[in-house]
C-alpha positions as CSV (number, residue, x, y, z in Angstrom):
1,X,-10.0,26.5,-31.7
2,X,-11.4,30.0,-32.0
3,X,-14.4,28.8,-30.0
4,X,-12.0,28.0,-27.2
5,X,-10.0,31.1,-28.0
6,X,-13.3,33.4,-27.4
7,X,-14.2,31.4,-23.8
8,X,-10.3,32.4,-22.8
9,X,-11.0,35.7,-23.6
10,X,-14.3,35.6,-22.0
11,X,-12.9,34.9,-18.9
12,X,-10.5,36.6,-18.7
13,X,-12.5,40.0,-20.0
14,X,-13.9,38.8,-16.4
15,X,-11.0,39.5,-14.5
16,X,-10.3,42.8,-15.9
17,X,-14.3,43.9,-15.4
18,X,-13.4,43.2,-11.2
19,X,-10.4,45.4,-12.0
20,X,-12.0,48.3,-14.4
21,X,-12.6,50.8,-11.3
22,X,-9.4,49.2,-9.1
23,X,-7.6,53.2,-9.0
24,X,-11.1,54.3,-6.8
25,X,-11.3,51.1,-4.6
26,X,-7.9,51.2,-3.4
27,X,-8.5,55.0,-2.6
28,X,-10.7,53.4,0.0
29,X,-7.5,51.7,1.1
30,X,-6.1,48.5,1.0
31,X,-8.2,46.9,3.8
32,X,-11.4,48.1,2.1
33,X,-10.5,46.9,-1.5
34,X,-9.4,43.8,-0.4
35,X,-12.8,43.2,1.6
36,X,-14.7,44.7,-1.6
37,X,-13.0,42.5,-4.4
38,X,-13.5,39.4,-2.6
39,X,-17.2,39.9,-2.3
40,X,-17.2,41.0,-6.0
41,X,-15.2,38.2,-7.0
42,X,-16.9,34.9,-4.8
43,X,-19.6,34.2,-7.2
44,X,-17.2,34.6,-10.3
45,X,-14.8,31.9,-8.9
46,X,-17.2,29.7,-7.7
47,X,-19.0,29.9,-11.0
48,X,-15.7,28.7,-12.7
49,X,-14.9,25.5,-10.4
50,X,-18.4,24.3,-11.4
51,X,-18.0,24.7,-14.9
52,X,-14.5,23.2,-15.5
53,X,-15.8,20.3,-13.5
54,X,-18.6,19.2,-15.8
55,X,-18.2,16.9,-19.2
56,X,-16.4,14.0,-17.7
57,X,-18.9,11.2,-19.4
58,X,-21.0,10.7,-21.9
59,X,-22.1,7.1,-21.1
60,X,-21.1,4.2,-18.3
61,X,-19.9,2.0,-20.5
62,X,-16.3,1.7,-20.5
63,X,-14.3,1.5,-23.6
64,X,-12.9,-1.8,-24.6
65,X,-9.1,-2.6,-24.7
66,X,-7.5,0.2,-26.7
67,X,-11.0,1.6,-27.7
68,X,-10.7,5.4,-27.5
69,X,-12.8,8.9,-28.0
70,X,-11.7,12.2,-28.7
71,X,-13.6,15.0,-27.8
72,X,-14.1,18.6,-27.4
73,X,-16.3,20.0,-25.1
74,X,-18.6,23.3,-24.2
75,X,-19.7,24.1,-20.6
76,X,-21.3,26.8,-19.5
77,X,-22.5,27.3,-15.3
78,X,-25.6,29.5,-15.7
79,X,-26.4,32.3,-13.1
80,X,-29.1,34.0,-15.1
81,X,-31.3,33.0,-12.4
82,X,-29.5,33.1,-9.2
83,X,-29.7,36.3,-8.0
84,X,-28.0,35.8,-4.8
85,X,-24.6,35.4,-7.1
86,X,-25.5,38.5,-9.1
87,X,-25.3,40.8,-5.9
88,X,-24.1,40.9,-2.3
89,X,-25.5,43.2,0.1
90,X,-22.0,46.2,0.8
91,X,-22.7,47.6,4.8
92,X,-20.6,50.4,5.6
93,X,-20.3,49.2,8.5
94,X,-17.8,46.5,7.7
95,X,-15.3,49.0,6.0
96,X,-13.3,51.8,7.0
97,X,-13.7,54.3,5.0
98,X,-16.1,53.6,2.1
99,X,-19.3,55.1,2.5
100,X,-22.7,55.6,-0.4
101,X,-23.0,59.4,-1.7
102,X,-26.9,58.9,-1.2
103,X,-26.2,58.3,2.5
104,X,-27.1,54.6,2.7
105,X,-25.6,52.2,5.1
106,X,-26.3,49.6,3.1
107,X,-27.4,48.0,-0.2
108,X,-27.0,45.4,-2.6
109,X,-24.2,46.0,-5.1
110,X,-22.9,44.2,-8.1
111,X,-20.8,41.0,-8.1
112,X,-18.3,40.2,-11.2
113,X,-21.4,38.2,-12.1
114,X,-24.0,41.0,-11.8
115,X,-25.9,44.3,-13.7
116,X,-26.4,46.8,-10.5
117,X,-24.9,50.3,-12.4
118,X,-24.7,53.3,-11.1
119,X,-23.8,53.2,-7.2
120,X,-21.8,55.6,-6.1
121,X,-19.9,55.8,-3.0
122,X,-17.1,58.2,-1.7
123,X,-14.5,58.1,0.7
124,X,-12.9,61.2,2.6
125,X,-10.5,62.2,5.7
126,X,-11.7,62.6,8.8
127,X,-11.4,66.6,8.6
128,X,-13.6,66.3,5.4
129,X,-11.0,68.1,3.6
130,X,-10.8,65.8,0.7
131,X,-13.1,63.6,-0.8
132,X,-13.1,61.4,-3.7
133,X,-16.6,60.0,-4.9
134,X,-16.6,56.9,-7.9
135,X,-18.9,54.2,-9.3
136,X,-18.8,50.8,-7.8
137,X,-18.4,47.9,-11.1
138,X,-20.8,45.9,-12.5
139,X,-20.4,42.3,-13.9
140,X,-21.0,40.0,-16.7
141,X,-24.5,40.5,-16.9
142,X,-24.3,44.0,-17.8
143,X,-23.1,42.7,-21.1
144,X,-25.7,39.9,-21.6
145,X,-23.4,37.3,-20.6
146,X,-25.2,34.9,-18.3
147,X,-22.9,32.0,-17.9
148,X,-19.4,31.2,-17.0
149,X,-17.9,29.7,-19.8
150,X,-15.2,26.8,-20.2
151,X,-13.3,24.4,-23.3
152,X,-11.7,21.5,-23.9
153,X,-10.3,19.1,-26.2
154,X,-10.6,15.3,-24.2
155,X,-9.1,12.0,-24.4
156,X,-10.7,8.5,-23.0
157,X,-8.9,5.6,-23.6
158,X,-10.2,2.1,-22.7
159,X,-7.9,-0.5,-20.6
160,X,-8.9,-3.6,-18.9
161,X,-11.4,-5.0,-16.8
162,X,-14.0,-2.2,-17.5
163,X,-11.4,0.5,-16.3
164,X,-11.1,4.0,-19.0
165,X,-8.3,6.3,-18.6
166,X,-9.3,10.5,-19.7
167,X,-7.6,12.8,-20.2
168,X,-8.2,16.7,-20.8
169,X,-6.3,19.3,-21.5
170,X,-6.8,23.2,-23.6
171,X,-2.6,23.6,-25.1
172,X,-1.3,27.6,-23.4
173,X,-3.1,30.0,-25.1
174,X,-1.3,33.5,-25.1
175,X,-2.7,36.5,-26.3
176,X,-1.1,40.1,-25.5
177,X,-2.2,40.3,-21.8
178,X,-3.7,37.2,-21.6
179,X,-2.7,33.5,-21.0
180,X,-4.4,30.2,-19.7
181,X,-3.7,26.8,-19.6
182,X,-6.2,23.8,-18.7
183,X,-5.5,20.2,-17.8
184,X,-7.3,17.4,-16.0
185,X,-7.0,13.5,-15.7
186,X,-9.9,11.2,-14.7
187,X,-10.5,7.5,-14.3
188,X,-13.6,5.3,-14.6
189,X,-14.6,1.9,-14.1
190,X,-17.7,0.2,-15.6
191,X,-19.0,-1.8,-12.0
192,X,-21.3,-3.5,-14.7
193,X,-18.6,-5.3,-16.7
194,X,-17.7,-7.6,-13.9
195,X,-20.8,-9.4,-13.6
196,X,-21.5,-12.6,-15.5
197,X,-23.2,-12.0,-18.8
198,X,-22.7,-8.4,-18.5
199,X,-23.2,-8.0,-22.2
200,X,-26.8,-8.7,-21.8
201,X,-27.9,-6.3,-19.2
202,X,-29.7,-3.1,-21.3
203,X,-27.6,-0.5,-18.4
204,X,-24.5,-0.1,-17.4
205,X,-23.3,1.4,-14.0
206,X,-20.0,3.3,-13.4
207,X,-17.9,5.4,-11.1
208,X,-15.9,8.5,-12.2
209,X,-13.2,10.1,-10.5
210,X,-11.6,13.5,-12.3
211,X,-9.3,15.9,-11.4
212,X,-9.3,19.2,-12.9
213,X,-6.6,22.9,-13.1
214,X,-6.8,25.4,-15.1
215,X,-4.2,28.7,-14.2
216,X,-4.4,31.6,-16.1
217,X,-3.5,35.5,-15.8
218,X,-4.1,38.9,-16.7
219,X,-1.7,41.9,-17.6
220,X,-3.2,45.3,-17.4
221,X,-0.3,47.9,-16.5
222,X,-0.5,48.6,-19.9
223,X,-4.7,50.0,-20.1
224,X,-3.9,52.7,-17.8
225,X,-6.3,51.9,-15.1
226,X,-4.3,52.4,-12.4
227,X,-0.5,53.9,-12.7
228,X,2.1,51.4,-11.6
229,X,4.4,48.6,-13.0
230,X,3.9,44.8,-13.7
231,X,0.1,45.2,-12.8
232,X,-1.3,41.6,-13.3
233,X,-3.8,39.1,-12.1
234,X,-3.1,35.5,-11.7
235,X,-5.6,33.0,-10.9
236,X,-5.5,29.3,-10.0
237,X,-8.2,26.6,-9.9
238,X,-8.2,23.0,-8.9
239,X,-11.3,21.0,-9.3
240,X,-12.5,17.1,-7.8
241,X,-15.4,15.4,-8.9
242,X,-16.5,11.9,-7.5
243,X,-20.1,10.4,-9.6
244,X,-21.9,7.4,-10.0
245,X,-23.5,7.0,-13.7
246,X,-25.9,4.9,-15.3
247,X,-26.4,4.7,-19.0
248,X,-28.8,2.5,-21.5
249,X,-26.5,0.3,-23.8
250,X,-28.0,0.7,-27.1
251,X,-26.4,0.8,-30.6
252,X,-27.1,4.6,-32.0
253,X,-29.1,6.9,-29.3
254,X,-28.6,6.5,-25.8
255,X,-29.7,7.9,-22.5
256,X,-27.1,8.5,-19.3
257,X,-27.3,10.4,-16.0
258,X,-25.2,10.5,-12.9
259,X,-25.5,12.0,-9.0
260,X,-22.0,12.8,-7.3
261,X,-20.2,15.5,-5.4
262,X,-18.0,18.8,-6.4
263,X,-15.2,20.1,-4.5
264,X,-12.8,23.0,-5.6
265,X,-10.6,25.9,-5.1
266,X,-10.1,29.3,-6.1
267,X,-6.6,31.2,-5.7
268,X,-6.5,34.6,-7.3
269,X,-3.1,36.9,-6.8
270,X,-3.8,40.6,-7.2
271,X,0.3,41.6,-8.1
272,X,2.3,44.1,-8.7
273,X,2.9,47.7,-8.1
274,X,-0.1,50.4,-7.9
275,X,0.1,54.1,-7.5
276,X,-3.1,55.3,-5.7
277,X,-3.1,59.3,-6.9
278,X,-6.8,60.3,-5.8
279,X,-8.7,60.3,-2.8
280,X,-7.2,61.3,0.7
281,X,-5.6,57.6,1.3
282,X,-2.7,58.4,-2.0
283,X,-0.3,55.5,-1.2
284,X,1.4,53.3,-3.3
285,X,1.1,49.8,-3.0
286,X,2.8,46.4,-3.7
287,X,1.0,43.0,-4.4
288,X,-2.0,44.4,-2.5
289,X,-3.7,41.0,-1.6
290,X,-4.7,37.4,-2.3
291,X,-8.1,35.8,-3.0
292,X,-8.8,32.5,-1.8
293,X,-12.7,30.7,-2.9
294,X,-13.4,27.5,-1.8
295,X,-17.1,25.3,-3.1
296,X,-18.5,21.9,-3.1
297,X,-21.5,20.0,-2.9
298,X,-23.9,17.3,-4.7
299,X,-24.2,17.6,-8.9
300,X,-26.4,15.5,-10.7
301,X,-26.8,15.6,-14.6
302,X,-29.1,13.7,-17.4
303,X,-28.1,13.5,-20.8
304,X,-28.3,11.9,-24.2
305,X,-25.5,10.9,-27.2
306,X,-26.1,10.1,-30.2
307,X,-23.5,7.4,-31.8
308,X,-23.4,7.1,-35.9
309,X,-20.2,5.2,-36.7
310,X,-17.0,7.0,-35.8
311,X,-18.8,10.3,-35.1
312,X,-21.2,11.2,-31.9
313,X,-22.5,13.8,-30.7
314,X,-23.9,14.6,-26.7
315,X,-25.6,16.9,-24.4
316,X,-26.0,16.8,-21.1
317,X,-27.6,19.1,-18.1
318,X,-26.6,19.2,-14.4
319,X,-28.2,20.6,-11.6
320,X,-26.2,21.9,-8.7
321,X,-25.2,25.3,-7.1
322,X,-24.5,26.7,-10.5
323,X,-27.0,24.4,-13.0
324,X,-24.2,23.9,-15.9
325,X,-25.0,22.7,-19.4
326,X,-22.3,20.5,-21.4
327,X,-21.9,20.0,-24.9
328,X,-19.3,17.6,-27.0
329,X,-18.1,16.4,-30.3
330,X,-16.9,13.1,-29.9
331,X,-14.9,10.9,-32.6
332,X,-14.2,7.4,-31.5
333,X,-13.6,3.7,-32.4
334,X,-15.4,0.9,-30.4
């Protein structure tokens, strides 16, 4: 449980980071910050749907009548290598007012997922009276984190005819600011098991449908980042995952892998009230804006478990937008 406990707070150190220099963007205004945070934010969001999606099977073979595994599960989506989702090019052009001290009209900038430090950009009224200069954020790389993290505990539970109920969930976890909550519920059916002497064949073939949420939020009116009241993030993710898997059906090591398709979605609620007390726009604004992320496309993973009585253990690797690897701890009967 403190392993899951450190991935909640993991993320959700995330969704402050995009927040840390919030007082300066929304000096910008509230069109600019808005247009900035959802840039920062994409690759962060996306990088969660993919990982919360992974660890549905460790094997096609469907449990017998009332044969059932518990497990919990480790995923990580890696970006250490995709640099597109570590930066996104910021033109001046496309905002308002925000403009680059050094006089650039563009360059690449940090995402929530990136290490770019120490870009500063300014915005001022259009006598040139006042002006207000700050440092754009950096991401999760700048501390050496170079994955998106996620945890479970999960249930599979054999029924007939080569069909398996799972079940996932991670119970409400509240800390002072912070809170999440994770539950999912797939199905899979062992294609395999209907054929005649199916308990001959040395594979078995499967289809897996799952269904994945996790909401979670973030209070920060008390870190004095920005003044205001009931200052809060509040972010909510629903994942599908539809995969075709093949495993080898012997009695202690085997060998599975599985090609499908991802889709999911990303809400995230910027609330509450902020006091904007810098910069030439001073304003004070109420539930600024809403971030909406949407991804899909083909995953495919290989991966191997190893069975010794009651107690397994598995690994697996996939290979999709964000390559993601998944590891379990699995206690079963049959």
């Amino acid at each position: 449980m403190k392993s899951i406990l450190f991935f909640v707070l993991l993320l959700c150190s995330t969704l402050l980071m995009s927040q840390a220099n919030i007082n300066e963007v929304f000096a910008a205004g509230v069109d600019d910050a808005e247009r900035f945070t959802n840039d920062y934010m994409a690759p962060v969001s996306e990088g969660l749907i993919y990982s919360i999606s992974n660890g549905w099977y460790n094997s096609a073979s469907s449990k017998p009548l009332a044969g059932f595994e518990i497990s919990i599960i480790a995923n990580g989506a890696s970006f250490k290598n995709n640099e597109d989702k570590k930066a996104f090019v910021l033109n001046t052009a496309d905002y308002d007012n925000l403009q680059f001290v050094d006089g650039s009209t563009s360059k690449s900038v940090s995402t929530g997922l990136g290490d770019i430090e120490n870009v500063m950009v300014y915005v001022e009224d259009e006598n040139g009276l006042f002006r207000e200069e700050f440092e754009l954020p950096t991401g999760l790389a700048s501390e050496n984190i170079n994955f998106v993290p996620s945890a479970f505990v999960q249930v599979s539970v054999g029924l007939i005819k080569g069909f398996e109920v799972k079940a996932r969930f991670l119970p409400k976890i509240d800390t002072d600011n912070a809170s999440m909550g994770f539950y999912g519920v797939g199905l899979q059916h062992e294609f395999t098991s209907l054929l005649p002497l199916e308990k001959v064949w040395p594979i078995a073939i499967s289809g897996v449908i799952g269904y994945t949420h996790l909401d979670g939020s973030y209070d920060f009116t008390d870190t004095g980042i920005v003044s205001g009241e009931d200052q809060r993030i509040e972010t909510d993710v629903n994942t599908w995952v539809f995969q075709a898997v093949v495993s080898t059906k012997m009695p202690i090591i085997n060998f599975y892998g599985g090609i499908g398709y991802l889709t999911g979605k990303s809400e995230t609620d910027v609330l509450g009230t902020y006091e904007v007390t810098s910069g030439p726009f001073q304003q004070t604004i109420t539930d600024p804006f809403s971030l909406t992320k949407e991804a899909s496309g083909v995953t495919a993973n290989i991966g191997t478990k190893l069975k010794l009585g009651f107690f397994r253990l598995h690994a697996d690797y996939a290979i999709a937008e964000f390559n993601s690897l998944s590891v379990g701890v699995n206690f079963g009967f049959r």
